[in-house]
N, C-alpha and C positions, 0 to 999 in steps of 0.2 A: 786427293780430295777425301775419300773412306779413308784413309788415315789422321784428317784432322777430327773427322766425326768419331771416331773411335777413340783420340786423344781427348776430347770434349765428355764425352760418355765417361770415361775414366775419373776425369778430375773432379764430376760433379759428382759419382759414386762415390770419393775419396774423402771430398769437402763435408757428404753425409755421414758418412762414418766418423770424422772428428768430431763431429756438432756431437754427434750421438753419444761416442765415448766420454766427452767434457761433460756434457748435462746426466751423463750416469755416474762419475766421479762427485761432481759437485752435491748428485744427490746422498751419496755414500757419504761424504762427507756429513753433509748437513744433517744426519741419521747418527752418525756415530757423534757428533755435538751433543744430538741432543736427549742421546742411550745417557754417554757420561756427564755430562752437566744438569740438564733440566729434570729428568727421570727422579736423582737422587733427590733433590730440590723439592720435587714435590711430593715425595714419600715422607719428607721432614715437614713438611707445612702438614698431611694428615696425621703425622702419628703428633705434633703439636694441639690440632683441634682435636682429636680423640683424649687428649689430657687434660684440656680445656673444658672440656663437656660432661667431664666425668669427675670435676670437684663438689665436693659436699662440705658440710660445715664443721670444725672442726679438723680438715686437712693442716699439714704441716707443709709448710710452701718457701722456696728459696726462690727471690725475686730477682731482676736482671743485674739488680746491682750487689746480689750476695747477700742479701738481710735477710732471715731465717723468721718466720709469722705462722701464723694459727690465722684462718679461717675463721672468721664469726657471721658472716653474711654475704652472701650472692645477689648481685644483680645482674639484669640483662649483660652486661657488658663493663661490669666493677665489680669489685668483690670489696670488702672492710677486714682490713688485717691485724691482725693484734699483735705487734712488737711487745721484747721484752717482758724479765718475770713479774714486773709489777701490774701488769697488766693494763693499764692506764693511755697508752700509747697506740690509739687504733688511728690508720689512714686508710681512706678510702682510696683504691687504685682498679689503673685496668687489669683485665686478663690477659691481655697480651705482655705485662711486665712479669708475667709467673714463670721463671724458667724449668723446674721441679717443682713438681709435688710427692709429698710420699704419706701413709695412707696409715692413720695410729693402728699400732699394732703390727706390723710389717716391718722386718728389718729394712734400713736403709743398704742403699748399695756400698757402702765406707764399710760397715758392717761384717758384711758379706765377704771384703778385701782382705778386710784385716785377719778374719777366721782361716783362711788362707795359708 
């Protein structure tokens, strides 16, 4: 009879220790998800709004679909972009389609390669 009690005592010491080890794996896991995926992810969303915040008039701006524009005016949440030398060519667009900007008087980064 103190031998099934003592087999009982065992199994249910045993049964806690897996639970325990699973739910410390799972949470290791769920930590290293989210070191390498989310972490980065959201280092790239601030240094996007710090670039965002920091346009003035007159910046030179490469939008998501590659078109290279001058800055003429800021709004809340649009800026007015001046294509092309003729000048004549402004469209209003959001912030969020600015991929670069780079800042008159500053070499670009191509610049910077090619001196290289």
């Amino acid at each position: 009879m103190n031998f099934m009690i003592l087999t009982a005592d065992a199994a249910s010491s045993d049964a806690t220790g897996s639970i325990l080890s699973m739910v410390l794996i799972y949470g290791v896991l769920i930590f290293a998800l989210w070191f390498f995926f989310m972490r980065p992810q959201k280092k790239e969303q601030k240094r996007t709004q710090e670039m965002l915040s920091t346009l003035e008039n007159g910046d030179i701006v490469c939008t998501t679909s590659g078109f290279y524009g001058t800055i003429i005016d800021i709004q809340d949440d649009m800026v007015i972009v001046e294509f092309g030398n003729n000048r004549n060519c402004r469209i209003p667009m959001e912030k969020s389609a600015i991929a670069k900007v780079e800042k008159p008087g500053q070499p670009s980064s191509s610049d910077s390669d090619s001196k290289k």
